[in-house]
C-alpha positions in Angstrom: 72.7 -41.5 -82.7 74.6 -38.3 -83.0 77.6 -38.5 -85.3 81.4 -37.3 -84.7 84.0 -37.1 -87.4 86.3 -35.2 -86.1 88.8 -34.4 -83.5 86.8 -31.3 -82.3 83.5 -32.7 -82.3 85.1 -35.8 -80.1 86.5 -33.5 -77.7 83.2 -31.7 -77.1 81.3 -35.2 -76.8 83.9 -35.9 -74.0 83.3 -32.5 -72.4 79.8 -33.6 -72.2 80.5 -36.7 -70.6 82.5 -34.9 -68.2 79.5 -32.2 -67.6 77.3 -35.2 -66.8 79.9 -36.5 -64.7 80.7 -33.6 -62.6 76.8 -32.9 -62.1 75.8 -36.1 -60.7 78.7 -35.7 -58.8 77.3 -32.7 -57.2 74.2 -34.6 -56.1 76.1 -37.5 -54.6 79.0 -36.1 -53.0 76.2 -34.5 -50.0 75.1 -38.1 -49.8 78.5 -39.3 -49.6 79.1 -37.3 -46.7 76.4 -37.8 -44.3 76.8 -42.0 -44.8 80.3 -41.4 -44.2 80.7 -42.0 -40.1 84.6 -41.2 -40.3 84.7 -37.2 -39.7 87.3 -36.6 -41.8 86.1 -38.6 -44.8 82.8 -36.6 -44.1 84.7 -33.7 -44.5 86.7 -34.8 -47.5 83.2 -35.3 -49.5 82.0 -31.9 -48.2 85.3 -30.3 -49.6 85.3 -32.1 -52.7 81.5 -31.1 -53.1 82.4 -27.4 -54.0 85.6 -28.0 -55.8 83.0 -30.2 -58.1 80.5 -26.9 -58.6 84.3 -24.8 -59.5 84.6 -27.7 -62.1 81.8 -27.4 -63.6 82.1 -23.8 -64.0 85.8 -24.4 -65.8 83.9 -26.8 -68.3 81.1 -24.3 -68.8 83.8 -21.9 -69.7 85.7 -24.2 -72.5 81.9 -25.0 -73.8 81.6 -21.0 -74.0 85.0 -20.4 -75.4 84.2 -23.3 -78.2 81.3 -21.5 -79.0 79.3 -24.4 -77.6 75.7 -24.5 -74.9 77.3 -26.8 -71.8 75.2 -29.9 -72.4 75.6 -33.0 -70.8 75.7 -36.8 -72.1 75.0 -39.7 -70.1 78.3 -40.7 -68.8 77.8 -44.4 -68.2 81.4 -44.7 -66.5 79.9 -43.1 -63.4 76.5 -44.1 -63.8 78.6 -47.8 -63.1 80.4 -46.7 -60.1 76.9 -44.6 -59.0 75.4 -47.9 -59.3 78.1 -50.0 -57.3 78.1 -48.3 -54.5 74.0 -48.2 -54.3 73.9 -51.6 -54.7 76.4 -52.2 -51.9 74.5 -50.0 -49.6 71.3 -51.8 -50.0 72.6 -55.6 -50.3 75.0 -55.2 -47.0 74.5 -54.5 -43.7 78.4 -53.0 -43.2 79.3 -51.4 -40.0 80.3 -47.5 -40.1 83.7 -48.5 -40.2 83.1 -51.0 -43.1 81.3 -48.7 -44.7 83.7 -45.8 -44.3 86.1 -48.1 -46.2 84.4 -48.9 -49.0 83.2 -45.5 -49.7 86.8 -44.6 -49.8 87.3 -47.1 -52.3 84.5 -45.6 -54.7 86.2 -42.4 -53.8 88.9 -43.6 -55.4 87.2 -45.6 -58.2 85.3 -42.2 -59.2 89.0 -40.4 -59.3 90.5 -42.7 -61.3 88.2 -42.4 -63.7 87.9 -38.2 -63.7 91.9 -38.2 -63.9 91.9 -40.4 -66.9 89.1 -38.1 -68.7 90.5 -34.7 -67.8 94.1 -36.3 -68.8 92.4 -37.0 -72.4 90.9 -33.7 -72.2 93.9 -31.9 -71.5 95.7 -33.3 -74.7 92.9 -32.7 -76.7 92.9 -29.0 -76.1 96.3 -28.8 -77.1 96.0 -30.6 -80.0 93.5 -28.1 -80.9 95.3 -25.5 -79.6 93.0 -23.9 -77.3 94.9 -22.4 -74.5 92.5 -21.6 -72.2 90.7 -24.5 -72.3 94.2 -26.7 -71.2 94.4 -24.2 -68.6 91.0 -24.8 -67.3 91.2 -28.3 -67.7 94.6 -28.5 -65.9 92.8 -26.8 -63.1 90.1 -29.6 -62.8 92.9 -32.5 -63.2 94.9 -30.8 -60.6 92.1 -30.8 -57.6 91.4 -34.5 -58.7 94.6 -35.5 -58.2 94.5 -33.5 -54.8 91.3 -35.6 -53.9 92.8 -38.9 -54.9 95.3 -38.4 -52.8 93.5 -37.3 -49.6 91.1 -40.2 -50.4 94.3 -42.4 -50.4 95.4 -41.4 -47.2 92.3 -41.4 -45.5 91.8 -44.9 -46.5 95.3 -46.0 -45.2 94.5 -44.6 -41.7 91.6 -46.6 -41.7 93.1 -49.6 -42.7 95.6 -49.1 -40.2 93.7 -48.3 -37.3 91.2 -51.2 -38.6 94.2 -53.7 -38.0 95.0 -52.2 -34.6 91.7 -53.0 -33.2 89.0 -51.4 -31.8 91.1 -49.2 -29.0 92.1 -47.0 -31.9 89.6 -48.0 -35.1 87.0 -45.0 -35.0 89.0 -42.2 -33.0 88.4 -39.5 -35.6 84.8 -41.4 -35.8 82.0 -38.7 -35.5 79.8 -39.6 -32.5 76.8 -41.6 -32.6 76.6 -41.4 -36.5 75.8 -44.3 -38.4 75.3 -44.7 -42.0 72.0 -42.6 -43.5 68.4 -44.7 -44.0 67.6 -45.9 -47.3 
């Protein structure tokens, strides 16, 4: 059990809860895209995919800057939502489209969560006043927002053309692809 009594050694325990985050991030997000039928949401996880490896450079950085070797903790906010969406995959036979859906919702899920952590971040560094580390933090709270929002709108074209019917549900749809094998 490692011990923190203090406002700076709290802030880098977050950090590496964020590290952790942002790497199994980098190993899901590939996934993410080839089970996503939906072009566009494809795309989205591919985009998202290297702003993720730009994040974890920016925390590498503030770890440097503290004087600190980038080390991850097990972050077990997105081991949960890791382990929702796995066991949704294996327990449910969902169409693309169904699928496409509720990978938008994780999406979503998985940005919520960075927002709130890289919001807590952000006013922990300027408690502490360290400058560049608000800056590089902002950075990484910025491009989740970004991807919240695209994931937002994505979704809401899907629901949309979902309750149109089929004539327009899949029209950005990439052909023939169907969710990955487990």
């Amino acid at each position: 059990m490692t011990q923190v009594t203090s406002p700076e050694e709290l802030f880098v325990h977050e950090l590496q809860d964020m590290y952790y985050a942002e790497n199994a991030l980098t190993k899901v997000l590939p996934q993410l895209a080839r089970e996503a039928s939906d072009s566009e949401l494809s795309r989205a996880f591919t985009r998202h995919l290297k702003e993720t490896e730009k994040q974890i450079e920016n925390l590498e950085r503030v770890f440097r800057d503290l004087g600190e070797t980038p080390q991850a903790h097990p972050c077990p906010g997105i081991e949960g939502i890791k382990k929702e969406h796995d066991d949704f995959v294996q327990e449910t036979k969902a169409s693309g489209q169904v699928l496409d859906m509720f990978l938008t919702g994780a999406a979503a899920r998985t940005e919520h969560y960075e927002i709130a952590a890289y919001t807590g971040l952000v006013s922990k560094a300027r408690a502490l006043k360290r400058r560049d580390a608000v800056e590089l933090l902002q950075e990484n709270l910025r491009q989740e927002k970004e991807t919240l929002k695209n994931v937002e709108s994505i979704s809401k074209r899907m629901l949309k053309e979902a309750s149109n019917g089929p004539s327009t549900a899949g029209r950005r749809s990439r052909a023939g692809s169907r969710r990955s094998p487990r």
